[in-house]
N, C-alpha and C positions, 0 to 999 in steps of 0.2 A: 288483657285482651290484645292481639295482633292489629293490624291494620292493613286493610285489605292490598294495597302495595307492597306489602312485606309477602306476604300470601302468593301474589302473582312475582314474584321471583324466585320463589321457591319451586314455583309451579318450574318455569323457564330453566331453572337448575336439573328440575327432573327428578325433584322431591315432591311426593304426591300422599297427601292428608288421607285416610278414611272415611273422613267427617269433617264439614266446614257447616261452623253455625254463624250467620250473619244475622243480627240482632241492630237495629236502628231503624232512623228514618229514612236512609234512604235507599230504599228500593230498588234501583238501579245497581248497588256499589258490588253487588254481586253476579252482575251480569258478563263484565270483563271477566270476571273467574271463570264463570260455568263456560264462556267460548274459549278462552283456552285450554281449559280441561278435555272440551271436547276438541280439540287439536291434536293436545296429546295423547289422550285415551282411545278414541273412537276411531274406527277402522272406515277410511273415505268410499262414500257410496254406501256402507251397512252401517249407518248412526242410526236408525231407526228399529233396527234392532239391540242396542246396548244403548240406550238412551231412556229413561222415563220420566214425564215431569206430572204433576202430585198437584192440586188444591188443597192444602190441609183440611179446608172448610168439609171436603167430601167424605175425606177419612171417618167411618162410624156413621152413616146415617144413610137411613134405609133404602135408600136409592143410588148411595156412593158406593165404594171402597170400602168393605171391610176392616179395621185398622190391621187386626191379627194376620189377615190374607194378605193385607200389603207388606208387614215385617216381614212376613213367611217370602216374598217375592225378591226381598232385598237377597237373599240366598242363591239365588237364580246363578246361574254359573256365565260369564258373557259367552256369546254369542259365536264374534270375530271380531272384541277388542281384546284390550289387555285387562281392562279393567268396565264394568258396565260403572254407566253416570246417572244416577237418581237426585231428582230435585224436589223439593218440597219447597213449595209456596205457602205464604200464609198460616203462618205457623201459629200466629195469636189464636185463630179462628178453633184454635183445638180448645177442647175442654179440660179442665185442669186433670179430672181423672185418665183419660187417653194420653195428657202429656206426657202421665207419667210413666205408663205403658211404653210411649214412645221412647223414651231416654232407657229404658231398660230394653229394647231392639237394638237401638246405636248404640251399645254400649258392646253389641257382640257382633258388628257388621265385619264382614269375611273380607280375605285381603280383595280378592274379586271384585271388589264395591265400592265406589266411591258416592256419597251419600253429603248433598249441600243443601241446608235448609234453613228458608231466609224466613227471618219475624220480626212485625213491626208495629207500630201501633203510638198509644199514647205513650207517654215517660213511664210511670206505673205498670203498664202492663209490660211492657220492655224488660224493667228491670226487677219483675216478675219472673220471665222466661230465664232471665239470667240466673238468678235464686234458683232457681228448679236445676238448672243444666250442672250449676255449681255444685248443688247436695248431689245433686245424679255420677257428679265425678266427670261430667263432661267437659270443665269450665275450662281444658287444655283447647277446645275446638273452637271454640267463642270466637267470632270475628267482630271488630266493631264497625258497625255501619252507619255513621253518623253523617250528616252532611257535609259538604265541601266547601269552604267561604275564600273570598276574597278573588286572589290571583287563579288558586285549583279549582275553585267553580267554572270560572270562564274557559279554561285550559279543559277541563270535563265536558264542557258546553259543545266548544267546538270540535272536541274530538268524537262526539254522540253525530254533530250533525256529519258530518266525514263520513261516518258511518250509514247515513241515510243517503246519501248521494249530496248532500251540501256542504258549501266551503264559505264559513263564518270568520270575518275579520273580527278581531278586538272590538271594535266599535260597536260592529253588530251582535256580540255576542252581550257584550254589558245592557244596549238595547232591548235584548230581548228578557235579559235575566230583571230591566227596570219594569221592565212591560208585565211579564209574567211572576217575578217573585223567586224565591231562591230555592222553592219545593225543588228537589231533582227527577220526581215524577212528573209534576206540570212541567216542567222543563222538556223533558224528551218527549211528552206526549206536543208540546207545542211544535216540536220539529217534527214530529211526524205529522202535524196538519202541515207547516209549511213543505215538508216533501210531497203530500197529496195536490198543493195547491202550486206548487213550482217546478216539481221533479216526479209526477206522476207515475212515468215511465219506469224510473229508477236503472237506468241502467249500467252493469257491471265499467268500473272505471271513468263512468260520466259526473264531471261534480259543478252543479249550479253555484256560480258564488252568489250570494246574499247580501245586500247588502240594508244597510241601516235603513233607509226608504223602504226595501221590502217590510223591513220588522214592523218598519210603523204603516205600513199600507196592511197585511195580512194578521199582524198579532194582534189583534184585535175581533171583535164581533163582524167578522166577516160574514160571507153568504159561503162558502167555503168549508171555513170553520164550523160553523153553526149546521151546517148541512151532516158535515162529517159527527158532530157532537147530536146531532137526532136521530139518525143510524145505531150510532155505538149506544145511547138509551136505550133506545126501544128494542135491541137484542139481548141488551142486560135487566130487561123487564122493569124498565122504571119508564111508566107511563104517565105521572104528572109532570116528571123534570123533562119528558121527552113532547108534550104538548104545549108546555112552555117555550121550547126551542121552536116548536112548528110556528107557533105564532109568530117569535122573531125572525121566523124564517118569510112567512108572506108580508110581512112589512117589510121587508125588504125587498120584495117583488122575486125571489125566488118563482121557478118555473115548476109546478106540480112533475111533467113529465122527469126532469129532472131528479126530483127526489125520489120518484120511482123506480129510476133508472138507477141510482144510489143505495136503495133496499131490496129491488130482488138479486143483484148479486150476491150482498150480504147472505140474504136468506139462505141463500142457492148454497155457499159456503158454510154455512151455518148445517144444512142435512147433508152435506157431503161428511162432513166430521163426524156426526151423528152417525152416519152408514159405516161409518171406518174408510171412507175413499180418501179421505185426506187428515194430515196430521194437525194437531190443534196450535200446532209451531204456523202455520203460512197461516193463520186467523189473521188479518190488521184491519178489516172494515168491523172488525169486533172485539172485546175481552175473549182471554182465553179460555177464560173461565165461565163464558155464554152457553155455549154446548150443555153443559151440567145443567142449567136452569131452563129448557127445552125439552120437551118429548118429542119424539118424531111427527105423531099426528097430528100436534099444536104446530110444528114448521109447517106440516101440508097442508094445515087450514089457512094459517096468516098468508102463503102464499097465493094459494085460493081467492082468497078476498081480496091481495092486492091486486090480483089480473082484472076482477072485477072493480076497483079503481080505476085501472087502467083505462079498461075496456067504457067505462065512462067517462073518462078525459076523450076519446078517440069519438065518441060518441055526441059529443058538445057538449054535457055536464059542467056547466058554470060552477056547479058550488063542488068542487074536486077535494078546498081543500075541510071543507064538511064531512067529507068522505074519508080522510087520510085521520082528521081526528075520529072518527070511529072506529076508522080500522087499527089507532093507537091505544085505545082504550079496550078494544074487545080482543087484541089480537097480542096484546104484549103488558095484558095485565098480570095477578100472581098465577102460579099455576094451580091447574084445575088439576085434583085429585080424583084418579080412578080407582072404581073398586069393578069386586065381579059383575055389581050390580048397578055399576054405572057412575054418571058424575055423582060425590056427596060432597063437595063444598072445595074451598079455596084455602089452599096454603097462605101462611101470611109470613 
């Protein structure tokens, strides 16, 4: 197997793969590929037409993606690149029979196609996916995606937050990797709370430096943090982990109006994607993978019932946050399955 550095000089030479399979833990290490792929490939201003990015989990199941429809689409001819860019997420989430479906699709992706699909998981299932890609003949595409230690961690660290509009010293980047752990998913998701909570704005060329005092004032159980972490729950429909948060959230003296102010934009973004107004790429007060787990009338009920939260904070309703746990539990529990004949029970 390559290593994904090898992979991005190739790219830069202006050698370009078929198929990139990143297989490990770390989740991120494919992210620097997919944006300079679309550097290279994608025609500026029309990415949104030669661009598509995939939930594996969705692939086959009756409210997804088709699998068959989806291989059939890799065939697509671009647009106005040179090459269209298809992404595949979560590739564990496939079932072993569909995997194999799949490895027999990339096995005949058209020059037109450039096709990266990232999978991760336990060790076992990892090198599972390997097994399979291997007999499939695919084992040429195989990227390893393993974590970064030592020196290339921090050096990763601070080049993610750069990214986000902040500028990490040394000090603060080890800081933060003591604070949070060496995961490279907690890692960038932690800079993306410290961007919400420092560099809101994010503006082109603006870069907040950070230093070691911020790590230890915000990486942690903030009101910020914990605010941003009950949000991104309760759109990903996990309402006990997301009731737990609320709690730590009013001992902390958290302002009701505030978290309201925090979920209907959410929401708002949330049916904009759903309606096709907006791409699932500008998601951040969410997974991207939220939308999937939503019906439209289940957003236009939750929103519903948050105004009427509101409208009871505005009202004098002292017990608000009585209110906000209901509306956690009735509004972002599993989803409710429809038939012709109406609700019959709860997905689990």
């Amino acid at each position: 197997m390559v290593m994904p550095a090898e992979v991005l000089s190739e790219i830069r030479q202006g050698r370009v793969r078929p198929v990139y399979i990143f297989l490990g833990a770390d989740l991120t290490a494919s992210d620097e590929v997919i944006e300079e792929l679309k550097k290279r490939l994608l025609a500026p201003g029309l990415e949104a037409f030669d661009y598509e990015s995939v939930n594996a989990g969705e692939l086959g199941r009756s409210e997804g993606l088709a699998l068959p429809v989806f291989l059939q689409r890799l065939h697509q001819p671009p647009v106005a690149a040179r090459r269209r860019l298809v992404v595949v997420r979560h590739l564990e989430l496939l079932g072993s029979r569909l995997l194999e479906e799949f490895c027999t699709g990339l096995k005949v992706v058209p020059d037109s196609v450039t096709v990266v699909v990232i999978g991760s998981g336990e060790q076992s299932k990892v090198r599972e996916l390997q097994r399979m890609f291997r007999e499939a003949g695919l084992a040429q595409w195989v990227i390893a995606a393993e974590g970064a230690h030592a020196d290339a961690l921090l050096m990763q660290v601070e080049r993610w937050a750069k990214g986000v509009g902040l500028e990490l010293g040394r000090e603060a980047s080890m800081m933060l990797v003591a604070i949070a752990g060496e995961d490279p998913v907690l890692l960038k998701g932690e800079l993306e709370k410290l961007k919400t909570a420092l560099n809101p704005a994010g503006e082109p060329g603006h870069q907040v430096r950070v230093t070691v005092d911020c790590i230890r004032q915000y990486a942690s159980s903030t009101r910020v943090f914990e605010l941003r972490d009950y949000v991104w729950q309760c759109l990903d429909r996990r309402p006990a982990a997301a009731l737990s948060t609320l709690r730590r959230l009013e001992a902390l003296g958290e302002e009701p109006k505030k978290i309201i102010g925090w979920l209907a934009p959410a929401l708002l973004d949330l049916l904009a994607v759903k309606r096709g107004e907006m791409a699932p790429t500008r998601l951040w007060r969410c997974s991207r993978n939220a939308p999937h787990k939503w019906q439209l009338e289940e957003i236009d009920r939750a929103l519903e019932e948050l105004f009427r939260v509101d409208l009871g904070l505005l009202l004098g309703n002292r017990e608000v946050f009585a209110m906000l746990d209901l509306w956690t539990v009735r509004c972002c529990g599993s989803r409710v399955k429809q038939t012709g004949g109406g609700v019959v029970g709860r997905s689990r």
